[in-house]
Steps between C-alpha positions, in 0.01 A plus 500: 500500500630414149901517588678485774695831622820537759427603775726781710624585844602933448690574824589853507704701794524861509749712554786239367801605367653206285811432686333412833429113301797267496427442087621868453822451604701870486352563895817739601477390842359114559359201323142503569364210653179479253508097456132487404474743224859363396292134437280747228811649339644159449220363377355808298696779317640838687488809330765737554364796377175558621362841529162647716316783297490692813715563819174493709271193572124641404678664101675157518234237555244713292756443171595161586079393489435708207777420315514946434791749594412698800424830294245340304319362832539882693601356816861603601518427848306354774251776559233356333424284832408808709398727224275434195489820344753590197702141580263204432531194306235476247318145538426479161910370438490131467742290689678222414352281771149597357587370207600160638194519755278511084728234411325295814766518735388575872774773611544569930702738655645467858698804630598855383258607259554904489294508153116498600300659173591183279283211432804242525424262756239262566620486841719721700590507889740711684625402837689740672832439490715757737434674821457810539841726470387840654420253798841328493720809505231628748548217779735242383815688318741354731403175560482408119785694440349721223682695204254783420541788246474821740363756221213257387476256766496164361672155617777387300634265706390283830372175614121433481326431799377161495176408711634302803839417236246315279571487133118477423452899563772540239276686281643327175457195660084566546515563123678182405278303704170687349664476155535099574124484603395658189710268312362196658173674332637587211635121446167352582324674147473391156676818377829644434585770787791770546561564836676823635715512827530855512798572831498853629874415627768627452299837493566691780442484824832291428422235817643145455390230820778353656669273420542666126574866732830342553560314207769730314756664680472882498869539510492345118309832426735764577622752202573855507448766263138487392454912637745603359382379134167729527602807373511355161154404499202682319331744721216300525688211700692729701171629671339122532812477735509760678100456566657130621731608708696234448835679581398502869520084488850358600672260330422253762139581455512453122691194528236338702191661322700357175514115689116521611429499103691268399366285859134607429531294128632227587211482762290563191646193325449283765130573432538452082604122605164466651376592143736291305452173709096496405507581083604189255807583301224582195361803670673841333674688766626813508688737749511897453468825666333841452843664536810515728636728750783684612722401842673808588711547166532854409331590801179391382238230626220330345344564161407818294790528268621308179832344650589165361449382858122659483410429142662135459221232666585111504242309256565134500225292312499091476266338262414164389775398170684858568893438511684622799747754471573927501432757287610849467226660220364812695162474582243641789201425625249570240595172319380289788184477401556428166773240546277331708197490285713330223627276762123365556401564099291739585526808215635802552271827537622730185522791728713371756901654484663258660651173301556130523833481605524195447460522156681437207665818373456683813867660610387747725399880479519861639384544848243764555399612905342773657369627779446847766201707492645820284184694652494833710469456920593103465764359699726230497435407834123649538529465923750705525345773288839694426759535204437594139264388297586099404539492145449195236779334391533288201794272383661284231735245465661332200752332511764564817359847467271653768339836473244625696336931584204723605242485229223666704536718840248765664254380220670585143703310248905616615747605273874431506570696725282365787606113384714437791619204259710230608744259233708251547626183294541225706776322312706745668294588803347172582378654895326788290685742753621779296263744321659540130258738387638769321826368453653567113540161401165407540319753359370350180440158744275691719300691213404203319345294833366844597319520161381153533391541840318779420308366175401206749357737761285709241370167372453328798350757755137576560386889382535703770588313779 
């Protein structure tokens, strides 16, 4: 080749709320033992205000390839995997790793894929990674001492059964060690290569192998309070608990689900030094997530809603001649692909949305999400087959602002009415805990971001769907 091109190790977890790494340091219960992706933050720059376009991994992923907001993709939730009728991506998107793969890099991917209709990899494997849960809560509750959601059964919490206590049938352990074989490969050819490490954990089943099971004391988890805070939710997250069930979990319970993890990372990091200890300080590195999760706060659990602790995902990124350090300019993940591509000087598609930003001038922007299927007969959780219809949701923030409602349920566009909005400003709410909606002050506040978020929607979404 005429010029030489960086080449880059993407390791990606899912499921990761930012204050589970010990470089986000407001954790309201421990310091997170994270050492490993603590060597990228100090040598790379952390940014504080990093945003997924969707609460839900397939929306999610499918932005943060194509560099396009979920509405203009048509794929708000993870349906597309068993279903391929209204929800499908259409291949004809191009995705950032395509473009570096014209550019002549060879691009692999090892782990969670989730997106299977793009032509982005030259390469991509997918180990299994976690046992089966329906077959832990079946046989081995007890023994592993599992936390598990009663109303949709899944594992929140619980030590992962290790073959014979060895750490090789960690699962993110087999995809480490595949990840290092094809980088052995990739090393051995005459042309620039990004490498994914894509980690299922912390996704649930929430199982972390001893020792990590017992790493953080579950007594450091212990609060009060978080049931009685959901009345003052939107409708919408009201139901997602009480499908949960999450009030039947004692605080004991919590606590412990809450220290598996936190346990279950740092397990994961363990793993990223694997990683680290084989790529010369000039390979670009960098650390995100599709989104975060929810531990029991407001009586919710996992993903599906735009709370900071949801829509915030770490993304750490070191680069050859990039200065350490923090920076607080919103951003989310549709500008990973282009702030890589100017990292390797490789141009910018015109259509992509996302920015460099890690370019001069940039200073941050309005954060656009959605998600939900907004059709008639779809539910939130589809096994279960009960509840009302599970609506789209769409959200903004600007600023400390966050603002997010219905714009779709039982297949039509709502109207105020049926927004089940939810506002609050963060400067004064920083937990996002009390639904100001409504409230006099802030009605001129709210109108504006609702008429942005609005405009964005009916330029963004796809006709129809």
């Amino acid at each position: 080749m005429s010029r030489d091109f960086p080449n880059i190790l993407w390791i990606q977890c899912d499921e990761l709320r930012a204050d589970a790494l010990s470089c986000y340091p407001e954790n309201p219960w421990i310091t997170p033992q994270t050492p490993n992706i603590q060597r990228i933050a100090e040598s790379g720059v952390v940014f504080e205000q990093a945003f997924c376009p969707s609460p839900v991994c397939m929306p999610s992923r499918g932005s943060e390839m194509t560099s396009q907001y979920v509405p203009t993709l048509g794929v708000y939730h993870n349906v597309t995997s068993r279903n391929r009728g209204q929800y499908h991506f259409d291949t004809s998107w191009r995705t950032w790793t395509r473009v570096l793969r014209d550019a002549g890099y060879r691009a692999v991917n090892v782990g969670k894929l989730h997106i299977i209709d793009y032509d982005a990899w030259d390469e991509s494997l997918s180990p299994p990674q976690f046992p089966n849960p329906r077959a832990l809560i079946a046989t081995q509750a007890e023994e592993l001492g599992l936390v598990v959601l009663p109303g949709i059964q899944l594992i929140v919490g619980g030590t992962y059964p290790l073959t014979d206590g060895a750490w090789e049938s960690f699962g993110p352990h087999r995809v480490t060690t595949l990840a290092l074989e094809k980088l052995t490969e990739l090393q051995r050819r005459a042309q620039p290569w990004l490498l994914r490490v894509s980690f299922v954990a912390p996704h649930t089943p929430v199982l972390a192998p001893p020792p990590f099971d017992q790493l953080y004391d579950p007594g450091a988890f212990l609060d009060t309070g978080d049931g009685e805070r959901v009345a003052g939710l939107p409708a919408y997250e009201r139901h997602v608990a009480e499908l949960q069930e999450s009030h039947v979990l004692t605080p004991a319970q919590v606590a412990r689900a809450r220290a598996t993890y936190y346990g279950l990372m740092s397990a994961v990091d363990r793993e990223i030094g694997r990683l680290l200890d084989r790529v010369p300080e000039d390979t670009i590195v960098l650390f995100t997530a599709d989104h975060g999760t929810m531990l029991g706060e407001l009586g919710r659990w996992q993903k599906q809603i735009f709370h900071y602790y949801v829509h915030r995902v770490p993304f750490i990124l070191r680069a050859p001649g990039l200065a350490s350090g923090r920076r607080q300019a919103p951003m989310d993940l549709l500008d990973t692909g282009p702030t890589l591509l100017a990292r390797c000087g490789v141009p910018i598609p015109d259509g992509f949305r996302g920015q460099d930003v890690l370019a001069d001038g940039f200073e941050g922007k309005d954060i656009f999400g959605a998600f939900g299927f907004g059709t008639r007969g779809a539910y939130l959780y589809e096994a279960l087959e009960r509840g009302p219809d599970c609506p789209r949701r769409i959200c903004i923030r600007s600023g400390s602002y966050r603002l997010d409602l219905n714009i779709r349920v039982g297949g039509r566009r709502t109207d105020p009415e049926a927004w089940d909005a939810f506002f609050c400003d963060r400067q004064v709410d920083p937990d996002e805990r009390r639904n100001a909606w409504g409230d006099t002050e802030t009605t001129e506040t709210t109108a504006a971001l609702v008429a942005r978020l609005l405009a964005w929607y009916d330029a963004m979404a796809v006709a129809g769907i």
